[in-house]
N, C-alpha and C positions, 0 to 999 in steps of 0.2 A: 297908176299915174306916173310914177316913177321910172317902170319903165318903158314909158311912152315919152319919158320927159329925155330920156337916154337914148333915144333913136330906135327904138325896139318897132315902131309903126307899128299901123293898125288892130294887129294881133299882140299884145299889148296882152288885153286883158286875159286870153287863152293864158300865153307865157305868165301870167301871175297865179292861174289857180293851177297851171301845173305845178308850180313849183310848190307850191299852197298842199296841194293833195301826195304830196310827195311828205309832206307833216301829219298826214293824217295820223290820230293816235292808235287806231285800230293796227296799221301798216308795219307803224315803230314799233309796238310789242309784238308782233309775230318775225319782223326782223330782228328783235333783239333777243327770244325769248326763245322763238321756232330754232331761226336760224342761226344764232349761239354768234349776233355780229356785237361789239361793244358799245357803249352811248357813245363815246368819245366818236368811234368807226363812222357812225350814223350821222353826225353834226360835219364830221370832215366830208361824207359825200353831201351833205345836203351843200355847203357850203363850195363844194368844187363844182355842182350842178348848177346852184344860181352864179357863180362865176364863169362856168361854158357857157350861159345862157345869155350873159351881160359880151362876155371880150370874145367869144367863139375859140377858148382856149383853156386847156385844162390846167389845173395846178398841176405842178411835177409834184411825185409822191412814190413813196417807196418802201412805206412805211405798211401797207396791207397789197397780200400778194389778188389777183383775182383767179 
C-alpha cells in the first residue's frame, strides 16, 4: 500500500515482495556466511535497493568495491 500510495502503480504489490524476498533469512545467511559479505554490507544494499525502487536512483557509495 505504501508503495502504491507513492506512485509505484498497479505492480505495486510485485515491487513489495520483491523487496520482501530480498529479506529472505535463508538468502542473508548464505550471503553473509557462504559469501563472507558483512550484516552492515547487506542492510546498506537492501536499503539502496528499496531506495532505487522508490526515486529510480542509487545512493552514491564507495564504501564496498563490486
Amino acid at each position: 500500500m505504501l508503495l502504491r500510495t507513492i506512485g509505484m502503480g498497479t505492480r505495486s504489490g510485485l515491487l513489495a515482495h520483491s523487496l520482501l524476498a530480498a529479506l529472505d533469512p535463508g538468502l542473508i545467511l548464505y550471503q553473509w556466511h557462504e559469501l563472507g559479505h558483512s550484516l552492515k554490507e547487506l542492510a546498506d544494499n537492501w536499503a539502496d535497493l528499496a531506495h532505487r525502487v522508490v526515486t529510480g536512483d542509487s545512493i552514491p557509495s564507495t564504501e564496498y568495491s563490486t
